[in-house]
SEMARTOR-733469 format. One record per atom (N, C-alpha, C, O): residue number from 1; residue in one letter; atom name; x, y, z. Coordinates in Angstrom, 1 decimal. Layout:
% residues N
[NUM "A" "CA" [X Y Z]]
...
This chain:
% residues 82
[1 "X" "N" [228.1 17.4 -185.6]]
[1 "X" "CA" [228.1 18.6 -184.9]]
[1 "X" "C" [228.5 19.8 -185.9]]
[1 "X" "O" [229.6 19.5 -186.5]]
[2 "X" "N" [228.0 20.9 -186.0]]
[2 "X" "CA" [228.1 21.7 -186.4]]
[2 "X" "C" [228.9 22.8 -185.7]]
[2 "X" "O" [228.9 23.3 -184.6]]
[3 "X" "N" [229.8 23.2 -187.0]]
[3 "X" "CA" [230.9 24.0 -186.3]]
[3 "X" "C" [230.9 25.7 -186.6]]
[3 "X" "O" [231.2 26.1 -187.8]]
[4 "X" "N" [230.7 26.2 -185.9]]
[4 "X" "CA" [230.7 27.9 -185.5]]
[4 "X" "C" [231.8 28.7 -185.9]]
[4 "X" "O" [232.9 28.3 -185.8]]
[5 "X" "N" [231.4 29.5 -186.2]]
[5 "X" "CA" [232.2 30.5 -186.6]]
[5 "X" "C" [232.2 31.6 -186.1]]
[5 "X" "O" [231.1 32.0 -186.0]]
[6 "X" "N" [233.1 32.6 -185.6]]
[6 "X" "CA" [232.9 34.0 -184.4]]
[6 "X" "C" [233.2 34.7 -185.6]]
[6 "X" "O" [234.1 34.3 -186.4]]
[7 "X" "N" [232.5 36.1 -186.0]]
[7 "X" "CA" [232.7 37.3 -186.9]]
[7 "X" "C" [234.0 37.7 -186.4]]
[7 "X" "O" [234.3 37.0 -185.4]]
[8 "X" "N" [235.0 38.6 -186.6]]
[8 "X" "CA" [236.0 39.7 -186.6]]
[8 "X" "C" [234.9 40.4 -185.1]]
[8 "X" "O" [235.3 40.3 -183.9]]
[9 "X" "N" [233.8 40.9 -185.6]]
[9 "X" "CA" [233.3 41.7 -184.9]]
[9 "X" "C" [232.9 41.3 -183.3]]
[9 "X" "O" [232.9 42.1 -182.4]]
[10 "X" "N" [232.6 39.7 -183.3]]
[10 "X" "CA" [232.1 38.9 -181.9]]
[10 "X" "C" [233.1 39.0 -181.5]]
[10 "X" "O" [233.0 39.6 -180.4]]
[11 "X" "N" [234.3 38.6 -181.8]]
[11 "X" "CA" [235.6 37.9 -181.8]]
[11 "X" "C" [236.1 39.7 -180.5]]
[11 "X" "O" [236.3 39.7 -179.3]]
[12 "X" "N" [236.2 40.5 -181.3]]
[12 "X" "CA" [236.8 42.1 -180.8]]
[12 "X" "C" [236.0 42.3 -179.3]]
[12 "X" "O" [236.6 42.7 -178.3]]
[13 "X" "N" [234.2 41.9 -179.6]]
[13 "X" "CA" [233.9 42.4 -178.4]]
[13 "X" "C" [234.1 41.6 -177.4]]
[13 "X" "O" [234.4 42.1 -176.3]]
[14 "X" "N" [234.0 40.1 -177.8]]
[14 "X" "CA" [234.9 39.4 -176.9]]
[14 "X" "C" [236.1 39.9 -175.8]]
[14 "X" "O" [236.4 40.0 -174.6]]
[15 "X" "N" [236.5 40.0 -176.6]]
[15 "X" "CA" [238.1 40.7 -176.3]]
[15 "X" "C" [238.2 42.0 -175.5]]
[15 "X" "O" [239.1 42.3 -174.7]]
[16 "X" "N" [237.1 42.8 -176.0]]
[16 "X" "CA" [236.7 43.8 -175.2]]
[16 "X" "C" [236.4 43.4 -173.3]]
[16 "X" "O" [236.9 43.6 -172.2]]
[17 "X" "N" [235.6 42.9 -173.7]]
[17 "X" "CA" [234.9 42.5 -172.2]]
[17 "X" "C" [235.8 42.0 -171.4]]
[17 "X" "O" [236.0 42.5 -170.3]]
[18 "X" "N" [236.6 40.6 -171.9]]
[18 "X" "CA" [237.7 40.5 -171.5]]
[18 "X" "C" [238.7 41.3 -170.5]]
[18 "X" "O" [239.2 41.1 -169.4]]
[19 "X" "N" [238.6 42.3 -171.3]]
[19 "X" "CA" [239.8 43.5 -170.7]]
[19 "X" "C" [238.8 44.3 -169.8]]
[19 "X" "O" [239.1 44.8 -168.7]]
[20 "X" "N" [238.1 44.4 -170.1]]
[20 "X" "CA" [236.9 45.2 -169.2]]
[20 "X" "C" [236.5 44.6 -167.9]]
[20 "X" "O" [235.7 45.2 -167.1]]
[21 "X" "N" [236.9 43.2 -167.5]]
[21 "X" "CA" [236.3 42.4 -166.4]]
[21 "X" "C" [238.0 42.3 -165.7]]
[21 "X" "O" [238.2 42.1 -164.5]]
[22 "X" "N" [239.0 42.6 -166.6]]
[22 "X" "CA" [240.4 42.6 -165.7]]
[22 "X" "C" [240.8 43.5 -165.2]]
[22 "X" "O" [241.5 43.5 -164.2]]
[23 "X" "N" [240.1 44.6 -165.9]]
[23 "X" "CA" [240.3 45.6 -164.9]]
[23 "X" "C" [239.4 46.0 -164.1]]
[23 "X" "O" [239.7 47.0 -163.4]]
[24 "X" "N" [238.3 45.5 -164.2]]
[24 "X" "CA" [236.9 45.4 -163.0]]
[24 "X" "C" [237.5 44.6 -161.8]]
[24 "X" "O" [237.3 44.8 -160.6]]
[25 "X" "N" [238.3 43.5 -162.6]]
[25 "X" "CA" [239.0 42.6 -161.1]]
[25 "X" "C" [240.2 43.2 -160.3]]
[25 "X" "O" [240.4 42.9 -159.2]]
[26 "X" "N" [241.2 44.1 -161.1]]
[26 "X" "CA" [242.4 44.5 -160.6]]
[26 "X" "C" [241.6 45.6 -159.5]]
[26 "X" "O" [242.3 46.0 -158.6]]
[27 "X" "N" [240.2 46.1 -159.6]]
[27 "X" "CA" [240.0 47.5 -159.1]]
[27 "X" "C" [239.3 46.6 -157.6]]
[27 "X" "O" [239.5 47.0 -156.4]]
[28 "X" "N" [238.9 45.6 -157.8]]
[28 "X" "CA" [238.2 45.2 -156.2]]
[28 "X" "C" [239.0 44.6 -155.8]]
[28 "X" "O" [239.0 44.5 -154.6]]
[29 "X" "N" [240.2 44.0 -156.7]]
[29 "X" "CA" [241.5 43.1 -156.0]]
[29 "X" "C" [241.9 44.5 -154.9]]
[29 "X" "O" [241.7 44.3 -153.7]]
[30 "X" "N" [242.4 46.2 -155.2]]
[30 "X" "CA" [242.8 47.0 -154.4]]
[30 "X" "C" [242.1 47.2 -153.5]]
[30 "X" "O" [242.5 47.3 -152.3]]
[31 "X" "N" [240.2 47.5 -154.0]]
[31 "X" "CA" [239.5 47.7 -152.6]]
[31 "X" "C" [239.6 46.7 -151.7]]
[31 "X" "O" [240.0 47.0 -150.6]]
[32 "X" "N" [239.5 45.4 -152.0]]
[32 "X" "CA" [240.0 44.6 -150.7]]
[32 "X" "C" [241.1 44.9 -150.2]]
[32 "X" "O" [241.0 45.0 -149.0]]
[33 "X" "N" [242.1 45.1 -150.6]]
[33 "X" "CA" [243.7 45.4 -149.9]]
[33 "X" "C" [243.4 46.4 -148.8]]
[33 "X" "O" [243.8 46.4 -147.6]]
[34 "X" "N" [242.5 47.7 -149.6]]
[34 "X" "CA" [242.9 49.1 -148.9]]
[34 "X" "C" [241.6 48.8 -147.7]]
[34 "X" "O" [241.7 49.4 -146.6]]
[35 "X" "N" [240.5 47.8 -147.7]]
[35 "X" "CA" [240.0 47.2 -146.9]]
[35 "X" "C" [240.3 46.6 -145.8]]
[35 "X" "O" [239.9 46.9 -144.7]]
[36 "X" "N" [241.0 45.8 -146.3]]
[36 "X" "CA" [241.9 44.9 -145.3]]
[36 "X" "C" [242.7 45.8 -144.3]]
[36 "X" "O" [242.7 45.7 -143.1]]
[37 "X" "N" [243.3 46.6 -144.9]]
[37 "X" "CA" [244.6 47.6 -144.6]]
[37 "X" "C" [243.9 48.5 -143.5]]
[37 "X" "O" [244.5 48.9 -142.5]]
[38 "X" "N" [242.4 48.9 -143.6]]
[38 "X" "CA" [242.3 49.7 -142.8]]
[38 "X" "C" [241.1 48.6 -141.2]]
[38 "X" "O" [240.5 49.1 -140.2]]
[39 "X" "N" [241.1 47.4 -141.6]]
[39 "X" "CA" [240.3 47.0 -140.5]]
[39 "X" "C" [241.2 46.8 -139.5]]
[39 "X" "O" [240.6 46.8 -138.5]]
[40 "X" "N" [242.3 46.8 -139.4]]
[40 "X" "CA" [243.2 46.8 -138.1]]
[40 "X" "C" [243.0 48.3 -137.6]]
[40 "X" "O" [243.2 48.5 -136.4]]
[41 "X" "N" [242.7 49.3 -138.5]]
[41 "X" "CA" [242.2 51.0 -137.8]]
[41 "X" "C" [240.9 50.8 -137.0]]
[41 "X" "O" [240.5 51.3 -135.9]]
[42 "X" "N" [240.5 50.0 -137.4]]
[42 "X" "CA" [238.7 50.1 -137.0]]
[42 "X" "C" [238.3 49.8 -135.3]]
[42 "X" "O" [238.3 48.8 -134.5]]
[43 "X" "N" [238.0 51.5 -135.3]]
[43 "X" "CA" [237.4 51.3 -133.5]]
[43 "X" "C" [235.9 51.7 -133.6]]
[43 "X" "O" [235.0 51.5 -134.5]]
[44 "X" "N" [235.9 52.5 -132.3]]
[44 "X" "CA" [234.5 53.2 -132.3]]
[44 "X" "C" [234.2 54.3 -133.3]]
[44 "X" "O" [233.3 55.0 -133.0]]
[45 "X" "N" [234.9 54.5 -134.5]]
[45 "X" "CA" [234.5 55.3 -135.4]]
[45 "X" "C" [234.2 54.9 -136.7]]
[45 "X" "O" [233.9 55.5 -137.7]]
[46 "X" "N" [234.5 53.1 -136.4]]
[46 "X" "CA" [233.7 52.5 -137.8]]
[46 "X" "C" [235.1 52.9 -138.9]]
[46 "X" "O" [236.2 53.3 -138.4]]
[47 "X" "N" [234.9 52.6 -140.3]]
[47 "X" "CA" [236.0 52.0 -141.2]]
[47 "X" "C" [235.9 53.6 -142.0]]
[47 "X" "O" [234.9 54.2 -142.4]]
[48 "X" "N" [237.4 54.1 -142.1]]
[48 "X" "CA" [237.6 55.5 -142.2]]
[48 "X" "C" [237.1 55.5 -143.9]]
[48 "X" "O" [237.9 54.7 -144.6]]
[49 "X" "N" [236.2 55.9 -144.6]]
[49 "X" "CA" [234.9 55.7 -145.4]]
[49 "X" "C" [235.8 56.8 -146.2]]
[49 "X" "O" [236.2 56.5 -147.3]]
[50 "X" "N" [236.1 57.9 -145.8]]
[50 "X" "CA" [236.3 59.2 -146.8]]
[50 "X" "C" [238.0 58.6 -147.3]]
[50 "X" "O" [238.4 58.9 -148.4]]
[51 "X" "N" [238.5 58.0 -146.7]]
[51 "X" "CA" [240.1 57.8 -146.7]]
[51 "X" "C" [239.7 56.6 -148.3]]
[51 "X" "O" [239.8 56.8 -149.5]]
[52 "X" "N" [239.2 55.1 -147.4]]
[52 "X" "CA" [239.0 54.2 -149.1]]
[52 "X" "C" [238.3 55.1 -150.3]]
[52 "X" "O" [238.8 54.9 -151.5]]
[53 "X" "N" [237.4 55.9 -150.1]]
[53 "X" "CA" [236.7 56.3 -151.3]]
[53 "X" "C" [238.2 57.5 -152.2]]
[53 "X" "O" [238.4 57.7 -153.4]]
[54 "X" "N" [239.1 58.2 -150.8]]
[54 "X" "CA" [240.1 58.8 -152.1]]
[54 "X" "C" [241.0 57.7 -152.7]]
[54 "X" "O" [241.7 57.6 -153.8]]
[55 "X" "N" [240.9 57.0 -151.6]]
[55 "X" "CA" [242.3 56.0 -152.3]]
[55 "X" "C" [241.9 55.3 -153.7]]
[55 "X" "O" [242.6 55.2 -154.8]]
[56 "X" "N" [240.8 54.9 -153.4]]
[56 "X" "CA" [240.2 53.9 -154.7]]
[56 "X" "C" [240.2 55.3 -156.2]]
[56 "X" "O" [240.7 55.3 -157.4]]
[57 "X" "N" [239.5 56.2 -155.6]]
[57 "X" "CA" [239.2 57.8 -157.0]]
[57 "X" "C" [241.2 57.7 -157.4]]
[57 "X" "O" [241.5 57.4 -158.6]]
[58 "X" "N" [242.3 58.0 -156.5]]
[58 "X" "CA" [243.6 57.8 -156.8]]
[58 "X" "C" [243.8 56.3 -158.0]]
[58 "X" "O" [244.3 56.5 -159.1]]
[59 "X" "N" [243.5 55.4 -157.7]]
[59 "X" "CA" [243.4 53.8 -158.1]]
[59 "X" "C" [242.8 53.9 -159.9]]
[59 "X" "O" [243.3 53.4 -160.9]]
[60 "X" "N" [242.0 54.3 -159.7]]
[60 "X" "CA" [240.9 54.7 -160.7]]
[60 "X" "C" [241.5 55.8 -161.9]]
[60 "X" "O" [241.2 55.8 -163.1]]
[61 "X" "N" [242.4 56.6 -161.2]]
[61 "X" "CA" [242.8 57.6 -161.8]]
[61 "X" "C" [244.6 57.2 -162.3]]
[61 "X" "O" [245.4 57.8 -163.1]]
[62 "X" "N" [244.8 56.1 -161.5]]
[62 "X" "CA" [246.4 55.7 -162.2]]
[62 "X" "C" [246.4 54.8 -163.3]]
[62 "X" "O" [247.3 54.6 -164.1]]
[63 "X" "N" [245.0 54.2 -163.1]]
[63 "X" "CA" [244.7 53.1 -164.1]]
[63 "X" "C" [243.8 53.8 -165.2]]
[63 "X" "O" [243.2 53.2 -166.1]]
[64 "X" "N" [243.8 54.5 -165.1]]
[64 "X" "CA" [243.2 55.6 -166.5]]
[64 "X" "C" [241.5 55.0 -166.6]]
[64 "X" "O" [241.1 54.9 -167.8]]
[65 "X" "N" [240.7 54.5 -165.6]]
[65 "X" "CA" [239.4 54.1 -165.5]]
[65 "X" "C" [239.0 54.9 -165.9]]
[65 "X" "O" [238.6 54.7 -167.0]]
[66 "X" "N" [238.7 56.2 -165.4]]
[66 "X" "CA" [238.1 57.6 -165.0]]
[66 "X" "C" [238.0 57.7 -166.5]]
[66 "X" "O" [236.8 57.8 -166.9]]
[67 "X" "N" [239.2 57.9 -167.7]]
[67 "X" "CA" [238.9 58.1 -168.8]]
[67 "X" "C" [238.1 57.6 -169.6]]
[67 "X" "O" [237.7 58.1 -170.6]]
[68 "X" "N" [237.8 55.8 -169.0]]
[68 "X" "CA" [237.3 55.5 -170.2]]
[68 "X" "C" [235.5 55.4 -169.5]]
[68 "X" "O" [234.6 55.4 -170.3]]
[69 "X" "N" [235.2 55.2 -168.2]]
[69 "X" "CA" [233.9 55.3 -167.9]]
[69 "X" "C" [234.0 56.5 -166.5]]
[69 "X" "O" [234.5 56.2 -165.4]]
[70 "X" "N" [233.5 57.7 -166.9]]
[70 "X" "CA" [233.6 58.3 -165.9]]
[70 "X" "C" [232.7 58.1 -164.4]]
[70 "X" "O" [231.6 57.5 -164.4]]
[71 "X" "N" [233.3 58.5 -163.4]]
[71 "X" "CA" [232.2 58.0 -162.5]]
[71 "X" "C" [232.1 59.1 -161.6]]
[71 "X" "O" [232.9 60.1 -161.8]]
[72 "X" "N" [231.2 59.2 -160.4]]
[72 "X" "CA" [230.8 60.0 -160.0]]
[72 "X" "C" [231.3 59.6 -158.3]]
[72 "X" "O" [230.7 58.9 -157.5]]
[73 "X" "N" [232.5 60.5 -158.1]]
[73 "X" "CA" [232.3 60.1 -156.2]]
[73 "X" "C" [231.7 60.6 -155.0]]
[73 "X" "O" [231.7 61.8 -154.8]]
[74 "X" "N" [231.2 59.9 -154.4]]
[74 "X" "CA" [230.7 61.1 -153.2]]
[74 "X" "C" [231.1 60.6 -152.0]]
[74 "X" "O" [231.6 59.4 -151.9]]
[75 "X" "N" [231.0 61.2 -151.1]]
[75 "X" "CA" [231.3 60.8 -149.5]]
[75 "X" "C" [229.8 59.9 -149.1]]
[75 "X" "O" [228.6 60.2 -149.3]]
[76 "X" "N" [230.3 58.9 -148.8]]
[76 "X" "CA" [229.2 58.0 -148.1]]
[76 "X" "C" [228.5 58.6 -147.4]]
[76 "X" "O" [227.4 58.3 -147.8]]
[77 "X" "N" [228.4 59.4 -146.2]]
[77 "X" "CA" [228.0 59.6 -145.4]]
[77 "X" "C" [227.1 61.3 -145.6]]
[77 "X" "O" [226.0 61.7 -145.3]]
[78 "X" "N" [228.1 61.9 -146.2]]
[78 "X" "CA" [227.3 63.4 -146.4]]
[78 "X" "C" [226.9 63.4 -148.1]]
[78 "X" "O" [225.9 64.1 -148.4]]
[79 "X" "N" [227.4 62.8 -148.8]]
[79 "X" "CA" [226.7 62.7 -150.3]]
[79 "X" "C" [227.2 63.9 -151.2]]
[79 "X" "O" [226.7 64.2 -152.3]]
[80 "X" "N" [228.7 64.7 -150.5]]
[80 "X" "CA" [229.5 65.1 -151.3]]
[80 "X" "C" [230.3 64.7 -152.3]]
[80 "X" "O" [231.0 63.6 -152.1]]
[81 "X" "N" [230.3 65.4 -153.4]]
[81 "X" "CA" [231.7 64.6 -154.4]]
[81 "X" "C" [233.1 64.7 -153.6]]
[81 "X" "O" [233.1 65.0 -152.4]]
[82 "X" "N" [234.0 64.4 -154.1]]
[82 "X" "CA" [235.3 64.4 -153.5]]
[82 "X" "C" [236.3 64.4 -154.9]]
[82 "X" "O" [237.5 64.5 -154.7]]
């Protein structure tokens, strides 16, 4: 069997992605929370839509996301930023 060798360079992006999928996981680990958090609210007006989208933009912005891929929010419903 022949044995592999990873560049410096495979090895970094590796490592990159790594950190890039933990904090992809830490960000849906909160949308489920603030999810969860708000299905005991949920009546006849449906799941308060404008409230998760600030909380998550807050989330996004404590974890310094926003700096490194910026993103674009809007209101679900009317297609405003926020």
């Amino acid at each position: 069997m022949k044995e592999e060798h990873w560049t410096e360079r495979q090895i970094e992006l590796v490592y990159t992605e790594v950190k890039h999928l933990k904090e992809e996981n830490q960000r849906l680990h909160h949308l489920t929370n603030i999810l969860v958090e708000h299905l005991w609210k949920v009546n006849n007006n449906g799941l308060p839509l404008k409230s998760i989208d600030r909380q998550m933009k807050l989330f996004d912005e404590q974890t310094e996301l926003l700096k490194q891929k910026p993103k674009a929010y809007r209101d679900v419903l009317s297609g405003e930023e926020i």
